[in-house]
N, C-alpha and C positions, 0 to 999 in steps of 0.2 A: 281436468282431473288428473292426478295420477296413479294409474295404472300399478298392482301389487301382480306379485307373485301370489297363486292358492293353487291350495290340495286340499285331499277329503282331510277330514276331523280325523284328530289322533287318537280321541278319546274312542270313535267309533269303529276305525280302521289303522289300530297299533299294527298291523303286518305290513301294512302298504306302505311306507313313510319312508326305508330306507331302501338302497341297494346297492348294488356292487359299481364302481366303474368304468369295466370296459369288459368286451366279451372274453377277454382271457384271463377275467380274474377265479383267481383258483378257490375262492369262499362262493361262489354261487347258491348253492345247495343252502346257506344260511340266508338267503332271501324269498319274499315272496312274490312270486308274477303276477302283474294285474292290470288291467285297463281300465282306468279313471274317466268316466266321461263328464264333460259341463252342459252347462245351458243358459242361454241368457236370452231376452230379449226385450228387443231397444224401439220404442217408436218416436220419429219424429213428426211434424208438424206439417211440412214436406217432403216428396221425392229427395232428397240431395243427387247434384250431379253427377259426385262423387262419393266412395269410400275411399281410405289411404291408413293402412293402419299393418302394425309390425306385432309376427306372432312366433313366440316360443317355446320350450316345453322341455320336462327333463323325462324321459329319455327323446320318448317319438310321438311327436304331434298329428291329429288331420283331422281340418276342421272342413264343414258346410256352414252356409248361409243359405238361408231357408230353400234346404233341401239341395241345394248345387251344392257340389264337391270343390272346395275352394285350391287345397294342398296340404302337403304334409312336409313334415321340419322337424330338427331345426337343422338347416343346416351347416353342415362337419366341424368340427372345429381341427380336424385333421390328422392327427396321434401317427405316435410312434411307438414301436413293440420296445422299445425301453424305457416309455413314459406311461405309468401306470394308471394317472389320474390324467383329470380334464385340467385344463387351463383355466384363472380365476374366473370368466365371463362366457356368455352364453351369444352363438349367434343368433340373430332374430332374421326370419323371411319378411319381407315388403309386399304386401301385395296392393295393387287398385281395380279395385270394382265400380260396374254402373251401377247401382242398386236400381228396380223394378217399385218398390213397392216401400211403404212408410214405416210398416214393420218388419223389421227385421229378425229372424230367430239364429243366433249362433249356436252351434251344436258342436264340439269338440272333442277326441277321443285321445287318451295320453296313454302311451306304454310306459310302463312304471322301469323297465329294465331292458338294457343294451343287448340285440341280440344278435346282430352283425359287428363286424369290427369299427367299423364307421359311426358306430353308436358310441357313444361317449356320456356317461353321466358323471353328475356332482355332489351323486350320493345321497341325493334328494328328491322325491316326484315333487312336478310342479308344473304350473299352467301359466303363461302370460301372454295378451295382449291388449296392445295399446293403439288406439287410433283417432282420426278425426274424421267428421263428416261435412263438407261442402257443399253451399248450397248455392240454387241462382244467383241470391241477389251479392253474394262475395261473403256472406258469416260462415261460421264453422261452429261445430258442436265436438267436445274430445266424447271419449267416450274407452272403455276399458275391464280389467278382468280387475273386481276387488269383492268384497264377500256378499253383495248380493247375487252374483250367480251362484247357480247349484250346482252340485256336484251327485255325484253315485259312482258307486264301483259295477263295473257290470262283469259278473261275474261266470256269464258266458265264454267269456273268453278263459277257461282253462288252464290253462299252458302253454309257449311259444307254439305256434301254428296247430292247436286245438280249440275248434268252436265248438258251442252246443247251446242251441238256440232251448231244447227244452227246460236250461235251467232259468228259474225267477231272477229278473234283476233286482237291483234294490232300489229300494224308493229316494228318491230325489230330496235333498238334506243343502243348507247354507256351505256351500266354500269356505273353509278359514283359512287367513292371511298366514304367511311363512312367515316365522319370527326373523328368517337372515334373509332382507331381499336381495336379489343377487344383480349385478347387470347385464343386462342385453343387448351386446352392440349388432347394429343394423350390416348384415353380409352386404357389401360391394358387390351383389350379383344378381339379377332379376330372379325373381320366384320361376320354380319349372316349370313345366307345362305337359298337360295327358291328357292324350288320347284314348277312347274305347278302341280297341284293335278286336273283332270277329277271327275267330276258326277260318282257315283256308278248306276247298275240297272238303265241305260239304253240303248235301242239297238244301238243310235249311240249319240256320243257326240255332238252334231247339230241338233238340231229338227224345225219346223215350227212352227210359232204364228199366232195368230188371233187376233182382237182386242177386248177386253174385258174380255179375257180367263186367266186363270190362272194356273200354271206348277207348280208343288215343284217336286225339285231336291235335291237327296241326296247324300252325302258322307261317305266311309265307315267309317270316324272317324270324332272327331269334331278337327278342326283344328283352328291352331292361322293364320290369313289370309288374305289375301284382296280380295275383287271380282273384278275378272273380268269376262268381258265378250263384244263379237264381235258380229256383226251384219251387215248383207249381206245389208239391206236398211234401210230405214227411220222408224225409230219403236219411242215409248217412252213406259220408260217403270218405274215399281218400283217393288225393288227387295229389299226385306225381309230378312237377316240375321240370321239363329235362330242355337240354338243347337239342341233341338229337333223340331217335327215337333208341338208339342201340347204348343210350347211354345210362345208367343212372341217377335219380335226382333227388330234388327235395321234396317233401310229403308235407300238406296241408289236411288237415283232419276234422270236417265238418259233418255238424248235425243239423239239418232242419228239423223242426216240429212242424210248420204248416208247410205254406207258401213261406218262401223268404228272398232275403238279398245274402251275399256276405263278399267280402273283399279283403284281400289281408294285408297284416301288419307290414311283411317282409317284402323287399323288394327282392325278386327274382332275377335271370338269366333263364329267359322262356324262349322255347324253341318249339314247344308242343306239349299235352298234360295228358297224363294218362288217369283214367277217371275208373277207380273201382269201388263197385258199387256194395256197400255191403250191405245194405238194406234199404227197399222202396215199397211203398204201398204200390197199387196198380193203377197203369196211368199217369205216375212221375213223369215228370219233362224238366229235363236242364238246357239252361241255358247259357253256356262257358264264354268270359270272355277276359281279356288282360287290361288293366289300365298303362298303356305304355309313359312311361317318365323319361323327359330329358329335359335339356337345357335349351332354354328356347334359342330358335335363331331368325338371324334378318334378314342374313343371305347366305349365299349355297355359293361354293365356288365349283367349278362342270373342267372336266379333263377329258373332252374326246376325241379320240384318232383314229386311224386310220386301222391300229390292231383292234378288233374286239376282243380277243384274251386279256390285252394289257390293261384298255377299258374297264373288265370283270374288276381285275385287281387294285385298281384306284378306286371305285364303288364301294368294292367289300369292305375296304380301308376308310374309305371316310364314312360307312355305315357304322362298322363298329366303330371309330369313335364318337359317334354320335350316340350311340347308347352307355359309351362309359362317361359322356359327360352331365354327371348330376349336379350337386349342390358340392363336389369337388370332383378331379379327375380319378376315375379309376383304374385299376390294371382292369377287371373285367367286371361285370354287373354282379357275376358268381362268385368270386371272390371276396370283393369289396374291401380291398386291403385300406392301409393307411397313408400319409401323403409322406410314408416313411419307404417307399416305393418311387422315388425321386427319378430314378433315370428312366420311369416307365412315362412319367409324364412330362418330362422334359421333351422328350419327343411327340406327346399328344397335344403337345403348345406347338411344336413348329407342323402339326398335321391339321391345329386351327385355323393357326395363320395362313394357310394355303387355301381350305373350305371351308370356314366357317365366319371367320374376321375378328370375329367376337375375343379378346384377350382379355377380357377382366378375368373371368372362371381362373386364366394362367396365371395372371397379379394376383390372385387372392390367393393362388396354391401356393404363390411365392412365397408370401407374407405367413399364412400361417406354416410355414416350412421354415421362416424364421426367428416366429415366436418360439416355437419348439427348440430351435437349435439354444435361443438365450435362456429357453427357462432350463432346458439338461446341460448348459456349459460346453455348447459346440458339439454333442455327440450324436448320434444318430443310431441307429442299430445298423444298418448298411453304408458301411465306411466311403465305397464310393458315389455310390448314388448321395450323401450329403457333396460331395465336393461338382458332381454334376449338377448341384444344386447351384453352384455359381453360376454356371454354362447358360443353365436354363435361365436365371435372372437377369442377367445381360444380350439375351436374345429377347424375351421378354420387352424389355428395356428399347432396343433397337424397333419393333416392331412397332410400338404405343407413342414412344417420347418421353414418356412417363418419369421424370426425373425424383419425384415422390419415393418412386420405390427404392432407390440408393437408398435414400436418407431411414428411410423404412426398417430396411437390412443393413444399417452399418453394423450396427450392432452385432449381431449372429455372423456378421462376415468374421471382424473381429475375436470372437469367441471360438468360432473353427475351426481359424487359425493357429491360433494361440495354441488349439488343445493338437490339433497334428503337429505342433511344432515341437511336441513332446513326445512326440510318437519316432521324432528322428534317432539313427545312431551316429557317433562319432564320423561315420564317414560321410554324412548329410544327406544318407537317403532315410526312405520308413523303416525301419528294423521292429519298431515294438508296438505295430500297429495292434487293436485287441481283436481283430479280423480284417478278411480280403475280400467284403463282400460288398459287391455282387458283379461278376464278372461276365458269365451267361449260361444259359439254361441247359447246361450239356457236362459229362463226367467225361475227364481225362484221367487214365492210371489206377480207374477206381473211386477217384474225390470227384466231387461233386462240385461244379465251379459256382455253383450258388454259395457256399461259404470254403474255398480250397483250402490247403495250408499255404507257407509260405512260400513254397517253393514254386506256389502256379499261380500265387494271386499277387506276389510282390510288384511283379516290375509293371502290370495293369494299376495298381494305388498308386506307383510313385507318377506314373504316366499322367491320372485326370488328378492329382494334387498339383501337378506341377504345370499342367491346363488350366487348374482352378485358380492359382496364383498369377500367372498371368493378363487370366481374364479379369481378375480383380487390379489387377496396377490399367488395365485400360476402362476402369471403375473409374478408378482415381480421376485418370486425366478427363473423365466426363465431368465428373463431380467439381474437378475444377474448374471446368468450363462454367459451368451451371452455378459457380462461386456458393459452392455448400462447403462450409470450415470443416473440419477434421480427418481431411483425406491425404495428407501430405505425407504426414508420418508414417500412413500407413504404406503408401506406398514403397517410399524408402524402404520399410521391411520387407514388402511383400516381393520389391525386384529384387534385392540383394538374397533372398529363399532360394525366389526362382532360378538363379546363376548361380548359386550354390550347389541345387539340384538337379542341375541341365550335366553339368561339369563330373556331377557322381555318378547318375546314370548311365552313361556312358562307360564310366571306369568299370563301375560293379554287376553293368548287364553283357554288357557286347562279349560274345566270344569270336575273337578275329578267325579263329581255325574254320569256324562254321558261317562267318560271317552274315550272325542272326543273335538278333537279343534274346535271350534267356529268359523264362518267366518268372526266376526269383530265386535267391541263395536258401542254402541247406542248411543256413546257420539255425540257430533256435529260435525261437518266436515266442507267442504271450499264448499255451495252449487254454484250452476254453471248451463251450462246447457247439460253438463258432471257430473255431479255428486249430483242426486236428493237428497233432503234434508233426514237427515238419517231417518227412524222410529223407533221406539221402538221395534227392531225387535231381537232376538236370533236363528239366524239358524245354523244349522250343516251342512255341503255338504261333496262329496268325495273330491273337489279340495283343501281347506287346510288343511284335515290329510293327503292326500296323497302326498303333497309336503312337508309338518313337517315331515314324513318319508322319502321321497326322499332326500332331503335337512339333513337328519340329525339333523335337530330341537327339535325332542322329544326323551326322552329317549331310548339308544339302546332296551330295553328289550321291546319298542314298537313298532320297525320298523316291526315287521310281522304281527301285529295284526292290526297296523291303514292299513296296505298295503291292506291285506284281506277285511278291512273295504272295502275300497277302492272299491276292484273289485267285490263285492258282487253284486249280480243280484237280489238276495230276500230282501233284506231290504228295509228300505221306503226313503234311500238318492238319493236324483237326477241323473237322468242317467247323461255322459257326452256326449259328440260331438266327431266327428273323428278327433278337432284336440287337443282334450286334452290328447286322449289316446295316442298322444306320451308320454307324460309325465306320462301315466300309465301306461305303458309299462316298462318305465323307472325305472320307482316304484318296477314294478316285477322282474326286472332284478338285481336290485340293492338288493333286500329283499333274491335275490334268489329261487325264486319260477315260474323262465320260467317252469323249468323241469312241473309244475303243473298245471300252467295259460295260456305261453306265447301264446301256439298255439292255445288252444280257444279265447284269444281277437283274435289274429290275422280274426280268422273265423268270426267274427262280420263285417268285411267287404264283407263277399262273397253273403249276399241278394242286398248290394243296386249297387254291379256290377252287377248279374245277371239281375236287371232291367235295367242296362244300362253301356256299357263295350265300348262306342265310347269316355269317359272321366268321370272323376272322380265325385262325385257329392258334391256340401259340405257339405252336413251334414244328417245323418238321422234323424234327431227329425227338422221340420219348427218352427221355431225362434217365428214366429208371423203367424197368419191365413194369408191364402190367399199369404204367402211367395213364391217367384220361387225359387227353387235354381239352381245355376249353375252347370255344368255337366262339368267344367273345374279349380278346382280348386284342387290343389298342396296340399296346408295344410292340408288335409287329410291324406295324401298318406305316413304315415311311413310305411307303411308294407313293399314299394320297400329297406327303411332303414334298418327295423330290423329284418327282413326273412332273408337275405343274413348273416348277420351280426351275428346273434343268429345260424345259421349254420354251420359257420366254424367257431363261436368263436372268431373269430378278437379283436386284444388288440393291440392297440399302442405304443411297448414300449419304443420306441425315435422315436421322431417328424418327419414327413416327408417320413414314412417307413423305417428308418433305421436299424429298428427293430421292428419287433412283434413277438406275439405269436400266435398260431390258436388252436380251443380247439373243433373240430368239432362235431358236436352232432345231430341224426337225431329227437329229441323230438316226435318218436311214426312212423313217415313217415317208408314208409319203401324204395325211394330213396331220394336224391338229388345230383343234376349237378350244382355248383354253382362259377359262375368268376365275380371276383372284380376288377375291373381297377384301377391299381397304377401310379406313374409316371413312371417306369419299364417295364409296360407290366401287362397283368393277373393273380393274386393267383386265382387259378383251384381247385376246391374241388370236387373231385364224392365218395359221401358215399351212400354204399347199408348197408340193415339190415345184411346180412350176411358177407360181407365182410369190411377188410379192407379199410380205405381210400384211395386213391388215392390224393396226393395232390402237387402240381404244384406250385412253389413258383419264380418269376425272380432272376436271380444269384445276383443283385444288394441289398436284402435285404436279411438282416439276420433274421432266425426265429427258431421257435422253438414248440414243440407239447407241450401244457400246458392241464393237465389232466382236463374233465370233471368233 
């Protein structure tokens, strides 16, 4: 059969039918909030051994099958803060059940409107799933969403994170078919997976309320989540979301009328829920719990040594990113930015590749980072994180084998080239870029290096353009390997940019007096309200000597000394943020001076876990007075990257693990136990100070001990 798109009757439910796009559109107020639910059910003849069946929905899906909590969707399709609509097509989740029993009931719940940024609609509510059922003897039966299921608005659902169980739902009515049906391509990514997570530190999971009184309940970690929570009678109640307990959060606003359940729409960033009671008959009991969501995994890759501080902070790093990874990566569970936050997950792809193995979730952030770039014409809202978008794709690339994905992004590579090569001036650096962002999380002068002028953001953009052109001419020479046609020409353009650009930078950053690159000319710029008008300003920072050195920009016989510059703790240049020292890390590794540096940066992480080891925090230096920050954010967290990695030395030397090499090295420790998950299985490394390595490699890859 095939499978339709439905939603309730228009005739019955004119308010429910349209809504806005994304959560930052500014017509909100002209739509109306609603949860759509369906029903169907299917019997067959026999058990099937299987179910196999793909489920969609406009805005946010979460379906059971008789009574089990299956998942909820769809997921992302990605977005960016200057893409105001969704893309023509809809992702679908996959999922495979055993089924128990002949009959089947599907029960499914639709939020009519986007209420995180990650929410994407098409301006349309609407419900699909398609599937087939499997059986012993090898038949199948399809089976699907068309207008003999039903449909109701349940009209409990209130307002975004307001329930009320005392109001009547409505009665159960035919589904009719969308006159435009739309399609739903299948995400490249396995369906998530949730756990019930219990309250930590306390005597029983069920306690007594009273009215007026108020509970904070914790958990041993903060998790990415939804709340639930049951109730023996008639309570209302409001419940507090937070990471920590000193912090402020989100509020969930629930009524029971009897005994109930309830579970909500939103995914949180749960660290603990503060429960006020505003009204309870005598004898209420709640019972609080989270569903935690991530992405499932196969395997765990383990970083242990000899420090237990340093330990703490590869833990906390691969924890949190284990809860920013949902149905795409995020900067943190509480935020839930868009995959227009590129250089946050560039780096949550090489903190997979180290503990977790699993790279499709990074291929698919690829891919829709490059459907975005062709459908806006190469632009992005944050100028450098599109061109870190190369970086990531070619690491990516390196990790899988995955030659697909070139061919995937020619296109968008193409497009944002083209459109920064408009952004040049006469002297072939960026002059007319329309911002400098995003640089990192900290104010120099006053500005804010999340969007600077040009005087502190220039000579960072010309730095990862002229990274990201390069790394695209070593595109090329793959692409020709792999005989994919229309990589030739590009290349020719792309290296005759990059020696264009090598040649100017130098001329228009270096000042020989102070001999330190400059963060950008005072000339005029494209003002905005991204991009403050420039001042008469000449500063110096670590961020572009220390990418002219990484990058290869300034002269060899400079790369150790701007590097140094770099990591200097006594001079008077700007500290950075935890998530630039990836790229200073980078620096050191590159310069060659782990053996001297790496493991003290690394240790710059171990005060602001000891303050707090339930998730990662972002930043040590607050941005702006009075700033929170969050205690779940990823872009932090290279140490889970480059501890493992700077261990055993790890080098790629064909795509895919075909080959490498391991060059293990304790930098002072006097152990480490360190596994890396491949598509094979784990490279095992245990190096003691006095002993040989020990080292574990799957028969599937070829390697080899390259000297320290």
């Amino acid at each position: 059969m095939k499978s339709s798109w439905i939603w309730l009757n228009k005739e019955a439910y004119p308010q429910h039918q349209k809504t806005y796009f994304n959560y930052q559109s500014t017509d909100k107020a002209s739509f109306s909030y609603g949860v759509a639910e369906f029903m169907h059910m299917i019997s067959f003849q026999e058990i099937p051994c299987r179910l196999s069946f793909q489920v969609s929905g406009d805005t946010r899906y979460r379906l059971w099958i008789n009574e089990q909590f299956i998942g909820t969707g769809p997921a992302s399709s990605g977005g960016d803060f200057l893409v105001t609509t969704a893309l023509p097509w809809y992702y679908a989740d996959t999922y495979t059940i055993v089924p128990e029993q002949k009959q089947l009931r599907f029960f499914a719940q639709v939020q009519l409107s986007p209420q995180v940024l990650t929410e994407l609609s098409h301006g349309q509510g609407g419900f699909y799933l398609s599937g087939q059922a499997i059986f012993p003897d090898g038949s199948s039966k399809e089976f699907g969403t068309d207008d003999t299921w039903l449909v109701r608005l349940n009209r409990q659902y209130r307002a975004p994170s307001s329930y009320d169980a005392s109001i009547e739902t409505d009665s159960w009515m035919p589904a009719v078919l969308l006159s435009q049906q739309r399609s739903a391509v299948a995400a490249s990514i396995p369906s998530l997976q949730y756990e019930k997570v219990l309250p930590q530190h306390h005597e029983s999971t069920s306690f007594s309320i009273s009215t007026g009184e108020e509970y904070t309940i914790l958990f041993d970690k903060i998790y990415a989540g939804y709340v639930g929570v049951c109730a023996n009678a008639p309570c209302s109640l409001d419940i507090e979301c937070f990471e920590l307990p000193e912090q402020k959060g989100l509020n969930e606003q629930i009524i029971f009328a009897s005994s109930g359940s309830f579970l909500s729409f939103r995914m949180h960033s749960i660290g603990g829920y503060r429960i006020r009671v505003k009204s309870a008959v005598s004898g209420a009991v709640l019972s609080p719990y989270l569903l935690f969501s991530h992405y499932p995994m196969h395997q765990e890759g383990v970083c242990h040594t000899s420090d237990p501080e340093l330990n703490k902070v590869y833990d906390v790093c691969k924890w949190t990113l284990k809860i920013c990874r949902q149905s795409l990566h995020l900067d943190s569970p509480r935020h839930q930015e868009w995959l227009a936050c590129t250089g946050d997950y560039h780096i949550e792809a090489l903190m997979t590749a180290m503990t977790f193995g699993d790279m499709r979730l990074a291929a698919l952030d690829v891919k829709r980072t490059a459907d975005f770039l062709v459908y806006n014409n190469g632009r992005m809202f944050h100028t450098t994180y599109s061109l870190i978008w190369v970086q990531m794709l070619e690491k990516i690339y390196q990790f899988t084998g995955d030659v697909s994905l070139l061919s995937y992004c020619k296109e968008a590579l193409e497009k944002l080239f083209a459109l920064f090569h408009t952004y040049l001036g006469e002297n072939f650096i960026l002059e007319y870029a329309p911002d400098y962002m995003f640089v990192d999380w900290t104010v120099i002068e006053g500005y804010s290096m999340h969007h600077p002028p040009k005087c502190l953001g220039q000579t960072v953009l010309n730095a990862f353009y002229y990274k990201a052109l390069c790394t695209a001419v070593q595109l090329c020479d793959i692409a020709k390997k792999a005989k994919l046609s229309g990589w030739e020409q590009n290349k020719s353009i792309w290296l005759r940019h990059a020696q264009e650009l090598k040649a100017a930078f130098h001329a228009c950053f270096y000042d020989q007096e102070k001999a330190l690159y400059l963060d950008g000319l005072a000339s005029p710029g494209i003002e905005g309200r991204w991009q403050p008008a420039n001042p008469p300003l000449r500063h110096y920072s670590r961020y572009g000597n220390l990418l002219a050195a990484l990058y290869d920009l300034c002269p060899s016989e400079d790369v150790l000394r701007l590097t140094r510059i770099s990591i200097d703790d006594e001079n008077d240049l700007p500290p950075v943020q935890p998530y630039f020292m990836h790229f200073m890390l980078e620096g050191v590794i590159k310069a060659g001076l782990f053996p001297q540096y790496g493991m003290q940066l690394l240790r710059k992480w171990i005060p602001m876990v000891k303050e707090c080891d339930k998730g990662l925090q972002e930043g040590w230096i607050k941005p702006e007075e009075g700033y929170s920050f969050d205690h779940s954010h990823a872009w932090g967290g290279t140490p889970a990257y480059h501890l493992p990695l700077m261990l055993t030395g790890l080098q790629m030397l064909e795509s895919g693990y075909k080959k490498i090499s391991l060059s293990p090295c304790l930098y002072g420790l006097e152990y480490a136990d360190v596994k890396i998950p491949t598509p094979y299985g784990m490279i095992h490394c245990i190096l003691h100070r006095e002993k040989a390595p020990q080292i574990s490699v799957p028969a599937e890859i070829e390697w080899t001990i390259a000297p320290t």
